[in-house]
C-alpha positions in Angstrom: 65.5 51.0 135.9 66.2 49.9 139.5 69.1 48.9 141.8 71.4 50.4 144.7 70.3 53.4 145.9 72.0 55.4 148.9 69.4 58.1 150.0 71.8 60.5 151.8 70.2 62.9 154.5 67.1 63.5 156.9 64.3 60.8 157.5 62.2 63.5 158.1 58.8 63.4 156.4 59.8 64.1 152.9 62.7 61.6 153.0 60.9 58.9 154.4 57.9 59.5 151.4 60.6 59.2 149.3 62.5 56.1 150.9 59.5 53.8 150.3 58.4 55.1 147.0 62.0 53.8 145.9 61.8 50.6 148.0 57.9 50.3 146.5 59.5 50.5 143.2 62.2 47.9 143.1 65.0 49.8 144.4 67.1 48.8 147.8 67.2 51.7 149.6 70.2 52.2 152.0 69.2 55.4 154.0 72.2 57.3 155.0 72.4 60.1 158.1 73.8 61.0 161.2 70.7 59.7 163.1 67.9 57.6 161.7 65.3 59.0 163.8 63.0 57.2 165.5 61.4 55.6 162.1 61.6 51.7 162.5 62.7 51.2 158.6 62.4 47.3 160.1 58.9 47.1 158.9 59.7 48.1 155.4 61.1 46.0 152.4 64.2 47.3 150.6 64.9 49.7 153.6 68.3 49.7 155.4 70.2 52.3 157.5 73.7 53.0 157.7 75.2 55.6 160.2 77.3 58.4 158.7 78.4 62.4 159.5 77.1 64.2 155.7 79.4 66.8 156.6 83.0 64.5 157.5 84.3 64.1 153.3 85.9 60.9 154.8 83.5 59.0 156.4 81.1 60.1 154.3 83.2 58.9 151.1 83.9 55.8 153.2 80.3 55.0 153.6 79.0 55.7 150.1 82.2 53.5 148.6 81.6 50.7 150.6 77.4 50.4 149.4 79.0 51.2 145.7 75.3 52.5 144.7 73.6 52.7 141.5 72.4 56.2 142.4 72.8 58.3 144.8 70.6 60.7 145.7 71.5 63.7 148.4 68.4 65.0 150.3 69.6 66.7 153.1 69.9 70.9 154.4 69.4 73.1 156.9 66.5 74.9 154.8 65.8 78.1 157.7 67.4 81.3 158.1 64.8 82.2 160.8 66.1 79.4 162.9 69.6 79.0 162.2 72.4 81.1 161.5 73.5 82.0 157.6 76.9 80.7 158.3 76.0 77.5 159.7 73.4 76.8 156.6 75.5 77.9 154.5 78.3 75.8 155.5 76.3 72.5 156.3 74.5 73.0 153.1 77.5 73.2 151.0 80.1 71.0 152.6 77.1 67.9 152.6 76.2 68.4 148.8 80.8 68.7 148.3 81.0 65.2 150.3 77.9 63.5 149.0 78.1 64.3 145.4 82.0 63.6 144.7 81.8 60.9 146.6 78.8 59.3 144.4 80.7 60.4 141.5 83.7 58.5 142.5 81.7 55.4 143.0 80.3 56.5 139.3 76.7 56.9 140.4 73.4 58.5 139.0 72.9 61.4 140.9 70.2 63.2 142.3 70.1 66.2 144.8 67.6 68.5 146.9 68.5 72.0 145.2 65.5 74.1 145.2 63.2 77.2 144.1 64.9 79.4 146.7 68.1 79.5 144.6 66.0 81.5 141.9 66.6 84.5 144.9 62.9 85.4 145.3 61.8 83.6 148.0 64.2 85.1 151.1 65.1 88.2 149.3 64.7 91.0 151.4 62.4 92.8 149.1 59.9 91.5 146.5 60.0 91.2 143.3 58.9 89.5 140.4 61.2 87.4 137.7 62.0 88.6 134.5 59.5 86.3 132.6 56.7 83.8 133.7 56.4 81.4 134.4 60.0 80.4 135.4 62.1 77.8 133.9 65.9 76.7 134.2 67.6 79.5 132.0 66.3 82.1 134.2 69.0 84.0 135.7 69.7 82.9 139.5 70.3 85.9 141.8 69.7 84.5 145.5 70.2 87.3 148.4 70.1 84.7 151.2 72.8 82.1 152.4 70.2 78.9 151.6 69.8 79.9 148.4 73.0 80.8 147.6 73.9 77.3 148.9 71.7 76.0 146.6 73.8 77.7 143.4 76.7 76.5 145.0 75.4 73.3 145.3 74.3 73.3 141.7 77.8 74.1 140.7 79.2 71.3 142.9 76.6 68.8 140.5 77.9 70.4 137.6 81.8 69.8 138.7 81.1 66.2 139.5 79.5 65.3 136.1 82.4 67.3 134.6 84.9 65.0 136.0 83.3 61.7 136.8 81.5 62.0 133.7 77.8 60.8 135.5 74.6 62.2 135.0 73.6 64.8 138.1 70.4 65.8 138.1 69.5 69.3 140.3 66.2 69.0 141.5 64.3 72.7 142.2 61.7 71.8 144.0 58.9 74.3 145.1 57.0 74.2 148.4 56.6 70.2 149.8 53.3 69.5 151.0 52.1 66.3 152.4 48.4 64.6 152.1 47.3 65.3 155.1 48.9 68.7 155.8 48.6 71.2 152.9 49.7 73.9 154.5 50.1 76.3 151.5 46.0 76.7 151.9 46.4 78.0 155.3 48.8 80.9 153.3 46.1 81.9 150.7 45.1 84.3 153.1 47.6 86.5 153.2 49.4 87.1 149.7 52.6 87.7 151.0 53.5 84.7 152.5 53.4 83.2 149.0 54.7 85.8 146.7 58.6 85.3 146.9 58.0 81.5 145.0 54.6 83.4 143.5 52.4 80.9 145.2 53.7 77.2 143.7 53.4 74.1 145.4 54.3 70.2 145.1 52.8 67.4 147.0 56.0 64.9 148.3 54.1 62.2 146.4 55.5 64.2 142.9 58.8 65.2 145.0 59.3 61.3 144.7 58.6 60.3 141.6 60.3 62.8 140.4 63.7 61.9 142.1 62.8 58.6 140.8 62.6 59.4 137.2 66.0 61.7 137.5 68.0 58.5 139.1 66.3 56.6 135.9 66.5 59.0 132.9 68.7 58.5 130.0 70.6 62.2 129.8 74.2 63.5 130.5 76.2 65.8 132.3 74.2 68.3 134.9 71.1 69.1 134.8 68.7 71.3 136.7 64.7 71.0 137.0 61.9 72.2 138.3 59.4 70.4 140.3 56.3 71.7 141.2 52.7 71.2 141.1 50.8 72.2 137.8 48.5 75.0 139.3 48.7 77.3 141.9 47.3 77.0 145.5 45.4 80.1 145.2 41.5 80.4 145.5 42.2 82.9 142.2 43.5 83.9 139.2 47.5 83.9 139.6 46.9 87.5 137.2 45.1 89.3 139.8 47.3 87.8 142.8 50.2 89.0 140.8 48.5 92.6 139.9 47.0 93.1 143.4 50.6 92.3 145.4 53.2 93.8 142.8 50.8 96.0 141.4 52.2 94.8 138.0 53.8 91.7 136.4 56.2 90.8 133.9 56.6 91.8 130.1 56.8 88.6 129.0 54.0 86.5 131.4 51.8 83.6 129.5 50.3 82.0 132.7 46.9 82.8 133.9 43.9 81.3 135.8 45.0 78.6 137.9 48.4 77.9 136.4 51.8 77.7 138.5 54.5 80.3 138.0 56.7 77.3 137.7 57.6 75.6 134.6 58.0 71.7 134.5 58.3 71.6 130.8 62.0 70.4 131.1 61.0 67.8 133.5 58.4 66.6 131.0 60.5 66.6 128.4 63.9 64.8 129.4 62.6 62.8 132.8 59.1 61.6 131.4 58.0 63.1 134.4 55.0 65.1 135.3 52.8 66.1 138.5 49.8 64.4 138.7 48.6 65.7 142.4 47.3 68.5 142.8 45.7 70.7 146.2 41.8 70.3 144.5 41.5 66.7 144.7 44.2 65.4 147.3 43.0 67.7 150.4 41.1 65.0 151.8 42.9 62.1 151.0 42.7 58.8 153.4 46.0 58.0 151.6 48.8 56.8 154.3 50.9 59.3 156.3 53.9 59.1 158.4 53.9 59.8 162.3 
């Protein structure tokens, strides 16, 4: 399937990946955002830019009625509580997703959106700890102690109201940590365990991020649905077992993963996208593939 498509958000480096994997695909591609940055979208086929405040309902509702999209997906947050404060993420966060997603589900859109790991609560929480099984999947509990990921669960309910009422498919996308061909910088973290324990060392490179985005705008399901994206194995230089043992000096009752396997399940994603990552840290560190300045 291809068509319309408003990309709603940052051109930062994972939105831009993502903007020409549509436009590569078939799709046009109107890029939507405050600022478009200094990118020149000129030199790219399928690529347009239209001005618009995310977090104004009306001139964001304005904006998205007046391209009348096939799909809309909504890829922008303020993702840092070390740089900004919790009420400010927490009200961009949940304001742009409100605006963004009724508006696309006025115009009757597919919808995808950037929720993510962090809404499990283990990433930001203030002390670790490990999940109730492993690997995770999208019936495990969400208990986020942090304002961005308790946007994200707001979010997700915002995705879930939409499809409720504009009866269109909204799929929540739970990414895990974005890394780019020519900067993986979840290697640079193996050293120290606890940088990677709160999403227990999982990755994706952006090159999954957007086929995965593509497949949700394209799927044939209903209503709201959640899924996690993430690479199939681990970054660590070990087995996930003894990282697990070694940091939490334990690990779940229930825990089937092992070796090199990620703590994240994409089973779903399999399942009702036809999706699946096929990039992995091993093989794509020294890519010559193109990247964005």
């Amino acid at each position: 399937m291809t068509g319309t498509v408003v990309l709603a958000g940052s051109l930062d480096r994972s939105g831009r990946w993502l903007a020409t994997h549509l436009a590569e695909q078939g799709w046009d591609v109107t890029c939507m955002s405050l600022s478009r940055s200094e990118w020149e979208l000129g030199g790219y086929r399928g690529l347009s830019f239209r001005s618009a405040d995310l977090t104004e309902q009306v001139e964001t509702a304005e904006a998205i009625s007046t391209e009348n999209p096939d799909a809309v997906v909504h890829w922008a947050s303020l993702p840092s509580p070390e740089r900004h404060a919790g009420m400010r993420i927490f009200e961009n966060n949940v304001v742009g997703a409100y605006n963004v997603l009724t508006a696309a589900g006025r115009a009757n859109a597919r919808i995808a959106w950037a929720s993510n790991e962090s809404a499990y609560g283990f990433q930001l929480a203030g002390k670790p700890s490990l999940p109730e099984y492993l690997p995770l999947d999208e019936e495990h509990p969400l208990r986020p102690e942090d304002p961005y990921g308790t946007s994200k669960v707001v979010g997700e309910q915002i995705g879930a109201m939409v499809a409720r009422r504009y009866d269109v498919p909204v799929a929540s996308i739970r990414g895990s940590w974005v890394q780019f061909p020519d900067e993986y910088d979840c290697l640079d973290a193996r050293t120290n365990l606890a940088t990677g324990a709160g999403n227990f060392w999982s990755y994706v490179d952006v090159r999954d991020v957007s086929t995965a985005i593509e497949r949700a705008i394209s799927a044939d399901f209903s209503g709201h649905e959640p899924f996690i994206v993430s690479a199939e194995d681990n970054y660590l230089d070990e087995p996930i077992e003894r990282a697990l043992s070694e940091f939490f000096h334990d690990v779940p009752d229930s825990c089937t993963i092992s070796g090199t396997d990620s703590a994240l399940s994409t089973a779903k994603a399999q399942s009702m996208l036809g999706w699946e990552p096929t990039h992995s840290w091993r093989d794509t560190v020294d890519d010559d593939e193109f990247v964005f300045q």
